[in-house]
C-alpha positions in Angstrom: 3.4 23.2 5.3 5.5 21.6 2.3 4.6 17.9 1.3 7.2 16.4 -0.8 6.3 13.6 -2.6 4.5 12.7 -5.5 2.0 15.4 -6.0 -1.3 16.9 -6.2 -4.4 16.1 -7.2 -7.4 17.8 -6.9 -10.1 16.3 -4.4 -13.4 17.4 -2.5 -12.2 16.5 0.5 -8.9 18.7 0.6 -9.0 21.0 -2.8 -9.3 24.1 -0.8 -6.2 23.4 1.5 -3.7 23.7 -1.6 -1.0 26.2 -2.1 0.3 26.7 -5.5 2.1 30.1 -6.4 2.2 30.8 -9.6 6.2 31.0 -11.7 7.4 28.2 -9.4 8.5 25.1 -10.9 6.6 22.9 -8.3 7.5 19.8 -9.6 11.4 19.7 -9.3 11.7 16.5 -10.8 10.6 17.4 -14.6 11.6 21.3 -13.9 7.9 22.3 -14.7 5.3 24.6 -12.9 2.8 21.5 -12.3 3.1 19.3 -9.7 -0.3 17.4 -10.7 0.9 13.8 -9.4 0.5 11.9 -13.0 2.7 9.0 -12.0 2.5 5.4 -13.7 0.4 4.6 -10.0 -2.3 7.4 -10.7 -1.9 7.3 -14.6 -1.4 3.9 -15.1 -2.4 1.6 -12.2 -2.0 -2.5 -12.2 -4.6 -4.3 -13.1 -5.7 -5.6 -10.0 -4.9 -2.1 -8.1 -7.0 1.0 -8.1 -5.7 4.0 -8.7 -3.4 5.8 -5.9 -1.9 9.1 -5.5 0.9 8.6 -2.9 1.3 12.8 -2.7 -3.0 13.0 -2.2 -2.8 10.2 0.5 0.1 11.7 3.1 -1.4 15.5 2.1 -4.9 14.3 3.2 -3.5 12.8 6.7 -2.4 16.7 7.5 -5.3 18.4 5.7 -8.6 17.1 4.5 -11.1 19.2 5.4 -13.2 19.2 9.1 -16.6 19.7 9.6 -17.9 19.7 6.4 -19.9 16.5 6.7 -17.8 14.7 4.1 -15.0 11.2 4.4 -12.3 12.3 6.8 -11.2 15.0 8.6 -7.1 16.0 8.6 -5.0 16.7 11.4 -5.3 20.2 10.8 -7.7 22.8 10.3 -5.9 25.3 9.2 -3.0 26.9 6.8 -2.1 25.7 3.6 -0.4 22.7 2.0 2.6 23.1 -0.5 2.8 20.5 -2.9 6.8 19.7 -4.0 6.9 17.0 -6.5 9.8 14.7 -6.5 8.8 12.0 -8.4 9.4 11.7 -12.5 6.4 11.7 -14.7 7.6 9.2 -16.7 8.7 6.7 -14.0 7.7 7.9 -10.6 11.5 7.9 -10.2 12.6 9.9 -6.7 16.5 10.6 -5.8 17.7 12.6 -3.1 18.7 15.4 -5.3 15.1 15.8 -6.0 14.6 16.0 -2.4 17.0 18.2 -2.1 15.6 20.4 -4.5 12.5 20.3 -2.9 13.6 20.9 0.6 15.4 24.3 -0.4 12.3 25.3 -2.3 10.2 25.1 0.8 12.6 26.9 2.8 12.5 29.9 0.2 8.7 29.6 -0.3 8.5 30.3 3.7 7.6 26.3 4.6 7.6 26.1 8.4 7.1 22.5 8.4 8.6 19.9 5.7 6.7 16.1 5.9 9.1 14.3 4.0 6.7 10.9 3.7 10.0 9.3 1.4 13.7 7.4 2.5 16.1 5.3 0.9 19.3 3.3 2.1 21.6 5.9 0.6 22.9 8.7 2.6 23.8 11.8 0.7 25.9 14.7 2.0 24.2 17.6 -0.6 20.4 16.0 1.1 22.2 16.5 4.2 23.3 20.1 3.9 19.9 21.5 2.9 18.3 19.3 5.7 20.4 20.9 8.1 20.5 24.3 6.4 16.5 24.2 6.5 16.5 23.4 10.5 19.1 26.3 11.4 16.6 28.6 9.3 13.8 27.5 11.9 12.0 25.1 9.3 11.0 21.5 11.4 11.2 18.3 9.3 9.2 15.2 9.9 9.8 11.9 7.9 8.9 8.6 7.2 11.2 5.9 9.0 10.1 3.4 6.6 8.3 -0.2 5.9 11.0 -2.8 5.4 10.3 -4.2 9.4 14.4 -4.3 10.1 16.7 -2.4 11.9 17.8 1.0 10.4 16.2 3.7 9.8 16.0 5.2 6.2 17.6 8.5 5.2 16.3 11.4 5.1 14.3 10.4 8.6 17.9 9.0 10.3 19.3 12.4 9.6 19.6 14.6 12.9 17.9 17.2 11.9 14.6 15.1 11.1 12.4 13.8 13.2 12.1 10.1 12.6 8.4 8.7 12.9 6.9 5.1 12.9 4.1 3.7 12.8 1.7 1.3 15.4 -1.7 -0.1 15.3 -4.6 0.8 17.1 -3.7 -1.4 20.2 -0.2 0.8 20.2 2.0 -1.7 19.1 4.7 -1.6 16.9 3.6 -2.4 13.1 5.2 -5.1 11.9 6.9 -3.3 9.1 7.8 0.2 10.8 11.9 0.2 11.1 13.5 0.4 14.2 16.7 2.2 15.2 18.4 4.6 17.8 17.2 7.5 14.9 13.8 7.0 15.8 11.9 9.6 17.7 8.3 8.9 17.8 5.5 6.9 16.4 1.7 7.3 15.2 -0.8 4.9 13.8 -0.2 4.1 10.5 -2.1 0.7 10.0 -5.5 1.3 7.5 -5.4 4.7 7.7 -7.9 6.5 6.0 -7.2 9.1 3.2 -8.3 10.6 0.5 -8.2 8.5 -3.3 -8.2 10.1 -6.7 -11.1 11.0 -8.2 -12.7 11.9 -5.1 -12.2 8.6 -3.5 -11.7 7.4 -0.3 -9.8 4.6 0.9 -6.8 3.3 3.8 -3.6 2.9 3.8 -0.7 1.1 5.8 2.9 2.8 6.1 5.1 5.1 8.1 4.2 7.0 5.0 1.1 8.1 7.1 2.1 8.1 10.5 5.1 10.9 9.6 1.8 13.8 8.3 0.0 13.1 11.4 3.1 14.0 13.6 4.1 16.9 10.7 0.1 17.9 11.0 0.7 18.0 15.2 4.0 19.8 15.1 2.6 22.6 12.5 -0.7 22.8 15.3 1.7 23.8 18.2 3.9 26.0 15.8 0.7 27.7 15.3 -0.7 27.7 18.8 2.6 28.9 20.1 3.0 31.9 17.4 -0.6 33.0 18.6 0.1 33.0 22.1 3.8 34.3 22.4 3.6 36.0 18.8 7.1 34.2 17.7 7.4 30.7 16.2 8.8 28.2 18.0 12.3 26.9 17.1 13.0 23.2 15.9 14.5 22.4 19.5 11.4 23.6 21.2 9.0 21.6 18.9 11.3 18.4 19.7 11.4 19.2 23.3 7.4 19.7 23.0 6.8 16.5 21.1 9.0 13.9 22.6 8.3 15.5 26.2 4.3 15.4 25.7 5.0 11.3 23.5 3.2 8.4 25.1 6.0 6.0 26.3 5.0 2.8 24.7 7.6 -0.4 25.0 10.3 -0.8 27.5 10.4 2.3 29.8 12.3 5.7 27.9 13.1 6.2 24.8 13.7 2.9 22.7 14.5 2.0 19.8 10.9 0.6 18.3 8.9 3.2 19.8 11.5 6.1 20.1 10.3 8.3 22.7 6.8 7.1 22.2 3.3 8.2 20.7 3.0 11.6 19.6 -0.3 12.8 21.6 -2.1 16.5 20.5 -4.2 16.2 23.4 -1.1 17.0 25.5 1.0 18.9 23.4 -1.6 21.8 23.3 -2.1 21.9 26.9 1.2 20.8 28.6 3.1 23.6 30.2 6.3 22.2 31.0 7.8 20.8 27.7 5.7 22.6 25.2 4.0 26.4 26.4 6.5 26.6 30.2 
């Protein structure tokens, strides 16, 4: 699974989990092999913030390591995590040609799923093609539907060949800064979730930022489930059909516009056998 976003860092809890082939420029926004997040918010945090790797945060939602008596446990148990940097050392600056970049590099690096924990107001038609060019050659993308609390959906996560994911609480109700919008698809909790801080930390976090790698985490699961059973992978289509089929409707009744088609559920997707193994 690719994570684009700001980068790796190396941490008890998840260090095993990374993949990072060598003569590939990882980090696509300074062109350079090493995607080691050393943005201003790791390198230089505010005075009254600690230290906070963005990249480590949504990577240990999907993969922090299980049963090894230590923080948190991931979504996932197993496979690896691609780090794609999109964010400027100098700045932390992201654009959606970075994006871009990075979402073409996962697809020839053999990503199957793309979390994509980033979105701006700005649609961009170059974004778009590699989006859609990464679906048709059977990669799913899962991204963040962002934190402003209005109506619209940011791009990349509004594009149609993402899934859109926002984020509730732990009573299943809408966070008060998760966008709405027709885009959306599903939700997970993303209030104080716990992940993984620099320098072996530990702390939560609050975002959509976090509720798109736990949907990413369950869509790679059945991808992997499904390959071992039928020995292909499923398509894009079938993953969508699995994961809004298997979704907990929350809200009004159907699909809506808060809640899209509800809250992802594991438990389900790895058992049902109408949407997700028929």
């Amino acid at each position: 699974m690719a994570v684009v976003d700001t980068g790796y860092l190396l941490h008890q809890d998840l260090s095993s989990r990374w993949y990072l082939p060598g003569g590939v420029n990882l980090d696509v926004a300074d062109n350079d092999s090493d995607p080691t997040d050393d943005t201003p918010s790791v390198t230089d945090p505010s005075p009254n913030q600690s230290s906070f790797s963005h990249g480590l945060a949504v990577a240990s939602v999907i993969g922090a390591e299980t049963n090894n008596l230590r923080g948190m446990a991931g979504v996932t148990w197993e496979g690896q995590l691609l780090p794609l940097k999109v964010a400027r050392s100098s700045d932390g600056k992201i654009t959606t040609s970075f994006i871009k970049l990075a979402v073409d590099l996962a697809v020839s690096l053999g990503a199957r799923v793309v979390n994509i924990s980033i979105g701006g107001q700005a649609f961009d038609p170059s974004l778009e093609d590699s989006l859609r060019n990464a679906r048709l050659q059977g990669v799913v993308l899962v991204a963040a539907a962002g934190n402003q609390g209005q109506d619209g959906i940011l791009y990349p996560a509004s594009s149609p060949a993402v899934i859109a994911v926002g984020s509730v609480n732990n009573n299943k109700t809408k966070s008060d800064f998760s966008n709405c919008g027709p885009e959306l698809d599903l939700v997970a909790p993303g209030n104080g979730v716990t992940v993984l801080m620099p320098q072996d930390g530990y702390g939560s976090a609050s975002g959509t930022s976090f509720a798109s790698p736990m949907v990413a985490g369950v869509a790679a699961l059945y991808m992997s489930r499904y390959n071992a059973l039928r020995n292909s992978w499923p398509t894009p289509d079938q993953v969508y059909a699995c994961l809004t089929g298997t979704a907990e409707d929350l809200g009004p009744p159907g699909p809506d516009t808060g809640y899209g088609f509800g809250l992802v559920r594991a438990d389900r997707v790895m058992t049902d056998t109408t949407y997700c193994f028929p």
